[in-house]
SEKE-233626 format. One record per residue (C-alpha): residue number from 0; z, y, x. Coordinates in steps of 0.05 Angstrom, whole numbers. Example, Ala and Ser with C-alpha at 12.3 -4.5 7.8 and 13.67 -1.06 7.14 Angstrom:
! residues 2
{k=0; w=156; v=-90; u=246}
{k=1; w=143; v=-21; u=273}
***
This chain:
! residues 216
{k=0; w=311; v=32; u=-35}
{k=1; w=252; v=-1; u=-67}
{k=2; w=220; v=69; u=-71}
{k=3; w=146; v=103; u=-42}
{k=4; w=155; v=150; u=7}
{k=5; w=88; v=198; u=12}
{k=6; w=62; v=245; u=71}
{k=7; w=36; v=302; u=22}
{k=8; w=-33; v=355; u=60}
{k=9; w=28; v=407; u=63}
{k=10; w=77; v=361; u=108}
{k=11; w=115; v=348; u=54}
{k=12; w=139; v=287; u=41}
{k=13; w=140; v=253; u=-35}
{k=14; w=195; v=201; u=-47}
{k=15; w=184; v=169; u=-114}
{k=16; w=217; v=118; u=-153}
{k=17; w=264; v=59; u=-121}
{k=18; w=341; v=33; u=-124}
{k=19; w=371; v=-21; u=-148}
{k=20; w=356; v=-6; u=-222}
{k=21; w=277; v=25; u=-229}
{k=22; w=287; v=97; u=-218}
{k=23; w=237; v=157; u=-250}
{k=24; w=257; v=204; u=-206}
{k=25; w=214; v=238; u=-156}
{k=26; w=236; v=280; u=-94}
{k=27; w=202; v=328; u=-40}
{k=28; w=234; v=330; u=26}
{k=29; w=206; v=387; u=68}
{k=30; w=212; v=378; u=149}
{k=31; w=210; v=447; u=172}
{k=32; w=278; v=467; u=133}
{k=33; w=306; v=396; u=123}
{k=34; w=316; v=404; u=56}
{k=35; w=304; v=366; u=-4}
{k=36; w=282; v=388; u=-77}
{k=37; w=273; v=352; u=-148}
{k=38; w=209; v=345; u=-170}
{k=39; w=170; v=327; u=-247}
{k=40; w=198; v=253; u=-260}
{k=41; w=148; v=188; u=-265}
{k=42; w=125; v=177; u=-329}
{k=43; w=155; v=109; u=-329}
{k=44; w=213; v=78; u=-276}
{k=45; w=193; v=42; u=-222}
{k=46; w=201; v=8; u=-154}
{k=47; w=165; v=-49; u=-110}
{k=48; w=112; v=14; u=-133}
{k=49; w=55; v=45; u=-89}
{k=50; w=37; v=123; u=-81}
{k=51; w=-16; v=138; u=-53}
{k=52; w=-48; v=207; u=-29}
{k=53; w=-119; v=216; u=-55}
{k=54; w=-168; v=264; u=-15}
{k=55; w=-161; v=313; u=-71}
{k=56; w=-81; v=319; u=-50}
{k=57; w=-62; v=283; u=-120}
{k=58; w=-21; v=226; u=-107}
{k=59; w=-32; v=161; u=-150}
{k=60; w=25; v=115; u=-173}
{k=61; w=11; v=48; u=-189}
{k=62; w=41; v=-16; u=-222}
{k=63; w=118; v=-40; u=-195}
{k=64; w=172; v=-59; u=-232}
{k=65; w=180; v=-19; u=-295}
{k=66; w=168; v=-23; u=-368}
{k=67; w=96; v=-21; u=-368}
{k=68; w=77; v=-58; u=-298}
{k=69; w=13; v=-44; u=-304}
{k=70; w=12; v=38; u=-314}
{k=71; w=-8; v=83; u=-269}
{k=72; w=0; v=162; u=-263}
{k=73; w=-28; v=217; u=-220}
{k=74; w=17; v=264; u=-188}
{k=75; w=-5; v=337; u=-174}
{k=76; w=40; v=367; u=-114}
{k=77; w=18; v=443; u=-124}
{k=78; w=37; v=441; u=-207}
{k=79; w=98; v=386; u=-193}
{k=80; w=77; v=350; u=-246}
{k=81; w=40; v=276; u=-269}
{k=82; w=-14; v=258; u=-311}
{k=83; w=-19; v=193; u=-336}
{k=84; w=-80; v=155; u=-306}
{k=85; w=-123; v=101; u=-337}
{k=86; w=-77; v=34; u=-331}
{k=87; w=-83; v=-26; u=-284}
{k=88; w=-125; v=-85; u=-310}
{k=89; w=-72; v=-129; u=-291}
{k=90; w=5; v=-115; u=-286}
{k=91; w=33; v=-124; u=-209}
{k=92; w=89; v=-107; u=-171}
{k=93; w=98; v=-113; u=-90}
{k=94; w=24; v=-99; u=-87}
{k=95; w=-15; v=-58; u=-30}
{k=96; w=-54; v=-1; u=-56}
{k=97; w=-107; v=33; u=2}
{k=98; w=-150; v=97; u=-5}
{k=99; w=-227; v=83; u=5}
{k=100; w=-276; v=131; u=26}
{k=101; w=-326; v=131; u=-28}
{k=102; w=32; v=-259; u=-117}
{k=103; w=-35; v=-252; u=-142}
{k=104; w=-99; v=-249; u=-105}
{k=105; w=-140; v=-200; u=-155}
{k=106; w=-157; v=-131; u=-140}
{k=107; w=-183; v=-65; u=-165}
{k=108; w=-214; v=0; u=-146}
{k=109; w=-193; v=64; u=-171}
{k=110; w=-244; v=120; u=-169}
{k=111; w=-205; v=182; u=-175}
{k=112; w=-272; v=228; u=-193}
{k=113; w=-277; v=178; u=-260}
{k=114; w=-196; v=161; u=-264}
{k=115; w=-219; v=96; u=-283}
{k=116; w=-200; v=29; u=-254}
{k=117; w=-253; v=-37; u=-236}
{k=118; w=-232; v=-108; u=-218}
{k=119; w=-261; v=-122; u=-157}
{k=120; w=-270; v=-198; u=-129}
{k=121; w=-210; v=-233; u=-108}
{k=122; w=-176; v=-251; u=-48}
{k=123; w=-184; v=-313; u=-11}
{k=124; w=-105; v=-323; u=-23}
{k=125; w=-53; v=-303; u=-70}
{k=126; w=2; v=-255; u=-30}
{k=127; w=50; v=-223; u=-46}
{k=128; w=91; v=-167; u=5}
{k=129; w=36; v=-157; u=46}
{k=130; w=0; v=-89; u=80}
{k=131; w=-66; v=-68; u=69}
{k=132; w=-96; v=-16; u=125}
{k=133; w=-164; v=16; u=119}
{k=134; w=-198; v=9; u=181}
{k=135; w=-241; v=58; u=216}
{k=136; w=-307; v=23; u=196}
{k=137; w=-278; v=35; u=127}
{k=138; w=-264; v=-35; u=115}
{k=139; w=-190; v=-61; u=92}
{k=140; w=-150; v=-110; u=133}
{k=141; w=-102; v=-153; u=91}
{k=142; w=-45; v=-184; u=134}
{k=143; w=7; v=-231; u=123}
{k=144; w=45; v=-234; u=63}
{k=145; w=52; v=-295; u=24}
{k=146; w=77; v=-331; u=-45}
{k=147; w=131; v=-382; u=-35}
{k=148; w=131; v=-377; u=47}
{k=149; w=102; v=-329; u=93}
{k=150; w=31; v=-333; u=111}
{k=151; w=4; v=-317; u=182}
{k=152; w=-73; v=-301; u=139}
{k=153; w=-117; v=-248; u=138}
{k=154; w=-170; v=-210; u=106}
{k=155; w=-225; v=-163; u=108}
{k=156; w=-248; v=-133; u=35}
{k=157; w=-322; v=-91; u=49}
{k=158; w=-332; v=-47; u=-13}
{k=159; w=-409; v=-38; u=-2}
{k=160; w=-415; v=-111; u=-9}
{k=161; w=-352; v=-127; u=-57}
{k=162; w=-327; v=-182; u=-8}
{k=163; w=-274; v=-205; u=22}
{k=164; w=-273; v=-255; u=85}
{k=165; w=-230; v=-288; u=125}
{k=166; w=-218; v=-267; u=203}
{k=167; w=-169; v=-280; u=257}
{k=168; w=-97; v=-309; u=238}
{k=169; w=-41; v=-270; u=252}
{k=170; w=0; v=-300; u=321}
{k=171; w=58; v=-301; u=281}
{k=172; w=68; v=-324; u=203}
{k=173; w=100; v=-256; u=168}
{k=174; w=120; v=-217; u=103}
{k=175; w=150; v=-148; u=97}
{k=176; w=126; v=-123; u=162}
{k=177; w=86; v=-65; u=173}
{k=178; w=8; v=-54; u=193}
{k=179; w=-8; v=14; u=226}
{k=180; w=-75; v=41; u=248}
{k=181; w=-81; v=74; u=313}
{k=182; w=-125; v=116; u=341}
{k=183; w=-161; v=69; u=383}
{k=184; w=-178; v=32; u=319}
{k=185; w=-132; v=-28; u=332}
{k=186; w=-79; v=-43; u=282}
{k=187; w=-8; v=-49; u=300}
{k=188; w=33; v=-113; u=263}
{k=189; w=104; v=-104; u=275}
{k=190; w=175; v=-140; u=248}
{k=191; w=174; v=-171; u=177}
{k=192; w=207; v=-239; u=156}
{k=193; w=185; v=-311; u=175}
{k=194; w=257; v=-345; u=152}
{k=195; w=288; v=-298; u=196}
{k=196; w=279; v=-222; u=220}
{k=197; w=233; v=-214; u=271}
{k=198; w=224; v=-166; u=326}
{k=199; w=151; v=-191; u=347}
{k=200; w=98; v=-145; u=347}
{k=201; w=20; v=-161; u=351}
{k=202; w=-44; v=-124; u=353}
{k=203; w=-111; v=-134; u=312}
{k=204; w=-173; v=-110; u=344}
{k=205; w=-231; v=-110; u=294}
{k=206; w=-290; v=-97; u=352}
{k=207; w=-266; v=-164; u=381}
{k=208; w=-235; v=-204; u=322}
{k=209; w=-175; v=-219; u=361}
{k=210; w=-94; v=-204; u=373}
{k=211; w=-50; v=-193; u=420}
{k=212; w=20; v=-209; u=429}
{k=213; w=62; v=-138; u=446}
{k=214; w=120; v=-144; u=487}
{k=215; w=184; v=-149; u=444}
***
């Protein structure tokens, strides 16, 4: 538990990190013979970590809780090996990591052509526990999340113009839930934690700025 779990070009699926002690170990599972294999470790332990499948097919492993919260690694799935990438400017852990084309509220952009890492402006509010979905306009929604309670808030970061703005609340105040993009464009808010489990579901629709209640 705790752990990244990555859809790899192949189909394969990379499992990184996790339990209740930070783990370095990495696994492949592959679907069409149900098995699973070992894989080259993490350079450090981890979990509350993100991996995150670059277009190249290199997965990048960022921050969680480890030694070095703030280290980062690449991780090539045709060698089965990592490289260690250019660290974080600031540690974090529970953080949201998304893939551009081209409880804190900084953020940074990783160019994988340079390996290098650039603070980027901050968030309108500090959040922990959150998702982060790149849109199909290639902007990134921020939902939910929170520090000391959950927060029904949301964001939209533009990286042409470095900003981030506020839009629509969510219907319901959340943390730990999920944020999937379909193939309509509208993104798909489902279950989380707002004092107690919920089974609510909502939908974002960026052409109209607005959400939708789903039937539970």
């Amino acid at each position: 538990m705790m752990h990244a779990a990555s859809v790899l070009p192949d189909g394969k699926v990379l499992v990184t990190g996790g339990t209740n002690s930070a783990e370095n170990s990495a696994e492949l599972y592959n679907p069409s013979t149900g098995t699973w294999t070992t894989t080259g470790n993490l350079n450090n332990p981890r979990m509350f970590h993100t991996a995150s499948v670059l277009p190249d097919g290199n997965v990048l492993v960022t921050g969680g809780a480890s030694i070095v919260k703030h280290s980062a690694h690449l991780y090539n799935p045709s060698m089965g090996n990592r490289i260690t990438a250019d660290l974080l400017n600031n540690a974090r852990m529970m953080h949201t990591t998304s893939v551009l084309t081209g409880g804190t509220n900084s953020a940074e952009l990783y160019n994988s052509s340079t390996g290098t890492w650039t603070i980027t402006s901050n968030l309108n509010n500090p959040r922990i526990f959150h998702t982060a979905s790149v849109l199909t306009d290639g902007k990134v929604l921020v939902t939910g999340g929170g520090t000391d309670y959950a927060s029904n808030s949301v964001e939209l970061y533009d990286s042409s113009t470095d900003r981030w703005t506020t839009t629509d609340n969510l219907n319901t105040a959340r943390l730990l839930h999920t944020a999937s993009v379909l193939t309509n464009g509208e993104v798909l808010v489902t279950g989380g934690i707002n004092v107690y489990i919920l089974n609510s579901a909502e939908l974002y629709d960026s052409s109209t700025v607005s959400r939708t209640i789903t039937v539970n």
